[in-house]
N, C-alpha and C positions, 0 to 999 in steps of 0.2 A: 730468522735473518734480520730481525726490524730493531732484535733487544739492545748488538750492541751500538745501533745509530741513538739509541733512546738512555741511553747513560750520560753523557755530560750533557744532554738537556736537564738531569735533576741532579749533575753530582755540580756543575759550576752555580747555578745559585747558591746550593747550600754552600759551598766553599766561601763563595761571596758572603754568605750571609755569618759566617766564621769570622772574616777578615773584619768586617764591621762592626762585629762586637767590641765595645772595650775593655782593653785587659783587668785585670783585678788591680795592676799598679798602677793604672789611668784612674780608677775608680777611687781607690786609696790618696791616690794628691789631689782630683777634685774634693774628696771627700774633708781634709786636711784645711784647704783652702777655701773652703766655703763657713769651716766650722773658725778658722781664721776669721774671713771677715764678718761671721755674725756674731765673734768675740768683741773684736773693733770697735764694730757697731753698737751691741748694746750692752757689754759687758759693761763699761763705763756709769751706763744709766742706770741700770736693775742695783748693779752694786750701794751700799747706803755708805760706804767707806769713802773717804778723799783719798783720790791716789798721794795727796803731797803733804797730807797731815797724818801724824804718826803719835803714839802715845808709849812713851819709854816702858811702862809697865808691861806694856803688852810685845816686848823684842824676843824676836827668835820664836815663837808659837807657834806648836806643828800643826800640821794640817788638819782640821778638824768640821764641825758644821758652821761654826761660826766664819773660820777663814778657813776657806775650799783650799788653797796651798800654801796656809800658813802666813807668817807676818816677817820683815826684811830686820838689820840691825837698827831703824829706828823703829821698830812696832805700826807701820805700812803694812796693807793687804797686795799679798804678792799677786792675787787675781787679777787686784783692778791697776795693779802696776801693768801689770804686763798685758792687760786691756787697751790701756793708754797708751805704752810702748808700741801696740802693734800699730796703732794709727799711725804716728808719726816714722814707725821703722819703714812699712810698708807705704806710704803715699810718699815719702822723700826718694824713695824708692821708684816707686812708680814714675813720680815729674822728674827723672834723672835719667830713667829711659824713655818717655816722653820724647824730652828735651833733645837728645840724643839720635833718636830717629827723626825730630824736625832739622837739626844742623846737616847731621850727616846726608840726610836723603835729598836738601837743598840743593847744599856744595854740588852734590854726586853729579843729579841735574843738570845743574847751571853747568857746570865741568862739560860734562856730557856734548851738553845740547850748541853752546857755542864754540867748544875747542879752542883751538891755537892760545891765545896770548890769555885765555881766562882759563882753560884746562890748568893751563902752567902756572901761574899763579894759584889756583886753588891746590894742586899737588905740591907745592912750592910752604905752602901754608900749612897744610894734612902732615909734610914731613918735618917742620919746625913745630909742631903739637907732637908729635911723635916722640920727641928727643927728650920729652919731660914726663916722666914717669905720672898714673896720675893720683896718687898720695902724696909725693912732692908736689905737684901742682894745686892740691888742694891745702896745703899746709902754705907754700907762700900767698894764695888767695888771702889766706885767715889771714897769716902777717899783718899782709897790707889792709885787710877790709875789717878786719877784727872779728871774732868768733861769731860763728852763728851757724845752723841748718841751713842756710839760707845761702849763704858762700858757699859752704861742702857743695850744694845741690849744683852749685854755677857752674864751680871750677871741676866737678866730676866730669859732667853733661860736657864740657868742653874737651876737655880729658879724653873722654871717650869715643867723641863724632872723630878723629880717623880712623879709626878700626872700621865702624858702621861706614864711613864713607866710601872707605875704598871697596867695601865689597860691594855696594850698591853698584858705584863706578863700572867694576867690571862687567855685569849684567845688562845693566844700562847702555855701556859703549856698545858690547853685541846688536841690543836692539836698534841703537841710534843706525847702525849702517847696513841692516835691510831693506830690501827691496821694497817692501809697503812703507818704509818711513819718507824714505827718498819720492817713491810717489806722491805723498801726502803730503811732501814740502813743494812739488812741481803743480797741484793742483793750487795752489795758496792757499795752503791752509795754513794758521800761525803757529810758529814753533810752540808755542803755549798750551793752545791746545791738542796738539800733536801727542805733547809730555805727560797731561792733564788725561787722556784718552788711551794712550797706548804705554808709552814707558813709564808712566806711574805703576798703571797696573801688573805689569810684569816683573818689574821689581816689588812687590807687597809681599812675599814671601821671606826674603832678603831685609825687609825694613822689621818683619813678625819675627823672623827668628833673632835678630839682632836684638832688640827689644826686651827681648826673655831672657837673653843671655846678660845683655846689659844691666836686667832688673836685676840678678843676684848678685852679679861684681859690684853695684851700687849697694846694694842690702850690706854686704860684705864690708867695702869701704867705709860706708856711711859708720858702719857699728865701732870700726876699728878709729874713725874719726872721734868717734862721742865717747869711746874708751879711753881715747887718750886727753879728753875732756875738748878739742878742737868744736865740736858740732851743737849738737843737744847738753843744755848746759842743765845740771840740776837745779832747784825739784824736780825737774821736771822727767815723766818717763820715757823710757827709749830703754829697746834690745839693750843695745852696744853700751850704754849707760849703767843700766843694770849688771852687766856682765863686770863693769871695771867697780861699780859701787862695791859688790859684792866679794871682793877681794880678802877684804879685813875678815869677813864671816866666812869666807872659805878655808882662813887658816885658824881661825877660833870653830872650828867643825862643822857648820854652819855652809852646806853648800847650795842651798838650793835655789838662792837669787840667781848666783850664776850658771847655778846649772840649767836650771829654767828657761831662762832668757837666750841662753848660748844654743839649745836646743830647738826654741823655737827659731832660731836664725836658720839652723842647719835645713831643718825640715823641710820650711817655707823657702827656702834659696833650692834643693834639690826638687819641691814637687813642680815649682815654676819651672826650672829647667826641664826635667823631664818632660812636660805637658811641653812647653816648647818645641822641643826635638821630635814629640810624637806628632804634633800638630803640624810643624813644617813638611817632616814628612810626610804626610798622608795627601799636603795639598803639593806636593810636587809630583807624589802617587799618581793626583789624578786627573792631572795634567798631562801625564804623559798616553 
């Protein structure tokens, strides 16, 4: 009589102990993005090649021991291009979702926490950012500021806090109008620290997954920006760089700058996303 009370005493650990494993395709994008950033990092240094000095004799050379993936149309080592590239692909990348979770999760805030006449102005704002697509908005950046990574990064991060904002917003306005907040304004406590203690943390889930999603629409932009030569300007390496250098040698047989580089966008824009989505949800999982 005691056997069947004594079964999910050992079948719900083990189940637990299932659901905590991570999948082989968690495993595969950390594994992707660690071998990413120790590319980053010291592929640059180990390598004895200049990513920006080339020698014509040596164009087009397959892959071999000398150059691990071969040489670009000026005789450049495609390893340490795309060493160099991943730094500047992925850190503009990064401070563009950065950036993006500090405006948007501001606004959200400030909106939130005093209403009336600054809510309305802040949505008043969120919907005129809206109206401008944000590739046009980072192409009249350039216009007026003139070319550089450095404008793409502005005019994205700007680009993109209404989407982040208004989702904050929404999570945030719930919490702003519960029971424990309204307490915690009648004790005087300062709205500051009220936001700082309680509605920060409840929106961190909303600010994480924004941010991951943000970092690959940024990867994305940023490449199609330096494609179209707006961004990372040559010699210098970048993804999106590479992928439009690489043009001339795609139609002379020659594809593997672009293939390369285009590849590594894709990979690194889905394993971030993924790890995102698994990440969000497991911490809204355990929440609940």
């Amino acid at each position: 009589m005691t056997a069947p009370a004594d079964l999910p005493e050992v079948a719900v650990p083990a189940a637990r102990r299932r659901r905590g494993r991570p999948s082989v395709l968690v495993v595969v994008c950390l594994g992707w993005l660690a071998l990413v950033a120790l590319w980053a990092a010291l592929g640059p240094v180990l390598s004895p090649y200049d990513p920006e000095a080339g020698n014509v004799l040596d164009r087009y050379l397959p892959s071999g021991p000398e150059h691990w993936l071969g040489t670009d149309q000026a005789g450049r080592d495609l390893f340490t291009r795309l060493a160099v590239g991943a730094r500047s692909s992925i850190t503009a990348a990064l401070v563009v979702a950065g950036l993006t979770a500090l405006l948007g999760g501001s606004l959200a805030l400030l909106a939130v926490w005093w209403g009336g006449v600054v809510d309305n102005l802040v949505s008043r704002l969120l919907d005129f950012l809206f109206a401008f697509p944000n590739l046009l908005l980072a192409v009249l950046a350039i216009a007026v500021f003139g070319a550089g990574v450095e404008t793409a990064v502005v005019a994205l991060a700007i680009g993109y806090t209404p989407y982040t904002a208004r989702v904050i917003r929404s999570v945030a306005l719930r919490e702003r109008n519960l029971a424990y907040v309204k307490s915690a304004e009648l004790q005087g406590i300062s709205g500051f620290t009220i936001t700082r203690r309680h509605l920060l943390p409840n929106v961190k889930q909303q600010v994480f997954t924004g941010a991951t999603i943000n970092f690959g629409y940024a990867m994305i932009d940023l490449a199609a920006l330096s494609f179209l030569g707006f961004a990372v300007q040559p010699p210098d390496a970048d993804w999106g760089l590479m992928v439009s250098a690489g043009q001339s040698s795609l139609l002379a047989g020659h594809p593997t700058e672009s293939l390369y580089a285009g590849t590594c966008i894709v990979l690194t824009v889905a394993a971030v996303g993924f790890l995102g989505e698994k990440l969000g949800g497991r911490r809204a999982a355990g929440r609940i």
